[in-house]
Structures are given as C-alpha cells and as structure tokens.
N, C-alpha and C positions, 0 to 999 in steps of 0.2 A: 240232522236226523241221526247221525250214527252216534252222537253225544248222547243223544236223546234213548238211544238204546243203551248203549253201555249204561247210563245211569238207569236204567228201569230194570237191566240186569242185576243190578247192584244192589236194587233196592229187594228184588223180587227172591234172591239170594239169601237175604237177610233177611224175607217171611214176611214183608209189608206190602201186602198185596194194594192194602188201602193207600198206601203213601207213592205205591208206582202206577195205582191208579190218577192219582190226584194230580200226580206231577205230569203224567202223557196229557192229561186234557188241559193240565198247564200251557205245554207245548206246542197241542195240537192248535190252543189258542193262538198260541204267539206267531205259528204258521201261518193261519188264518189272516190274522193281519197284518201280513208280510206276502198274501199275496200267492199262498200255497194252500188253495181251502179244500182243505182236509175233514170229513164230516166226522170222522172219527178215528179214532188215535188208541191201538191196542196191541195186543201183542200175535192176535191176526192179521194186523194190518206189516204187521213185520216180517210173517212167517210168508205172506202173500208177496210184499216187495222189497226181498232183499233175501233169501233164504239162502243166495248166493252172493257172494261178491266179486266183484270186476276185479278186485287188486290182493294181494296178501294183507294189508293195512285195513283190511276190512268197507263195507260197506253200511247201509241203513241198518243190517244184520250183525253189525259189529265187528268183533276180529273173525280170520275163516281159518279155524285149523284144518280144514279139508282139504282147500289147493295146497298149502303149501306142502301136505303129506303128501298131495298125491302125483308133486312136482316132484320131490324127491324118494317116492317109488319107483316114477319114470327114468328117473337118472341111474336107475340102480339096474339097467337095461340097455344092452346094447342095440337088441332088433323092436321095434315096433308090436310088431304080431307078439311078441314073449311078452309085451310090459300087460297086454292088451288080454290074453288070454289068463295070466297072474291077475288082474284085479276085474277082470269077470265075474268072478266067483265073490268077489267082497259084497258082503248086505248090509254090514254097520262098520260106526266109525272104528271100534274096537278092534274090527276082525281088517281094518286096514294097516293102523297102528301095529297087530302081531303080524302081520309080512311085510312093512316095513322093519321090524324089528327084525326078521329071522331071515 
C-alpha cells in the first residue's frame, strides 16, 4: 500500500490526475484478489488510513516528515512541560519547521 502511494504521489505531482486514477484501481484490484477487498482505492481512502504513520519510513501515507520533526523538536528540550507548551502553539507544518529551525 505505501508503494501504491508514493507512486500516486508521483503521478499526481506530475498533473495526471487520470493516470493515478487508473493505476489506484489498478491496485485496488490487485488487493482485491489478494484477499484485501477494498471497494475503493482514492486518495480519501489515504487521508482516512494512514494520515499518520507508525514509523519514520513512512506508512500507507508515505514518508511522515511530521514525527521525525517533531522528534527532533523534543530533543531540542530538556523538560517535558517546555517541549509541550513550545509546540502547543504550532497549527501547520511550516510554523513547526520555523521553531525547529529557530
């Protein structure tokens, strides 16, 4: 599944809406008879299982630049309560990126 993303990212990067449509229900088939049935294969069905992933090497959602930023936000903290009240305030990826950076 997470191949199946990256490449739909890949495609959908590149403005071929049509061709990462074609290729998920390619996939969605191949799931299907393998036993994984899946009624439909989009890029809701991405943002629904996997918008996180379990590992830094990414999930069904692909690679996660979010833990490992916000792994080494934590590091950049000695007390708990400090790391905790510092990314309170973060609402997007960007605004995590500029206090890791600063």
């Amino acid at each position: 599944m997470r191949r199946t993303r990256i490449e739909t990212d890949r495609l959908l990067a590149e403005g071929d809406v049509i061709g990462a449509e074609n290729y998920m229900e390619a996939r969605r088939q191949v799931f299907w008879e393998n036993n994984y049935p899946i009624r439909k294969l989009n890029q809701a069905y991405f943002a629904f299982y996997g918008a996180y992933s379990a590992g830094p090497e990414g999930g069904a959602a692909g690679e996660d630049p979010v833990g490992p930023a916000v792994q080494a936000l934590r590091a950049q903290y000695d007390q708990l309560a400090d790391f905790l009240n510092a990314i309170s305030w973060i609402t997007s990826f960007e605004a995590l990126l500029n206090l890791l950076e600063g």
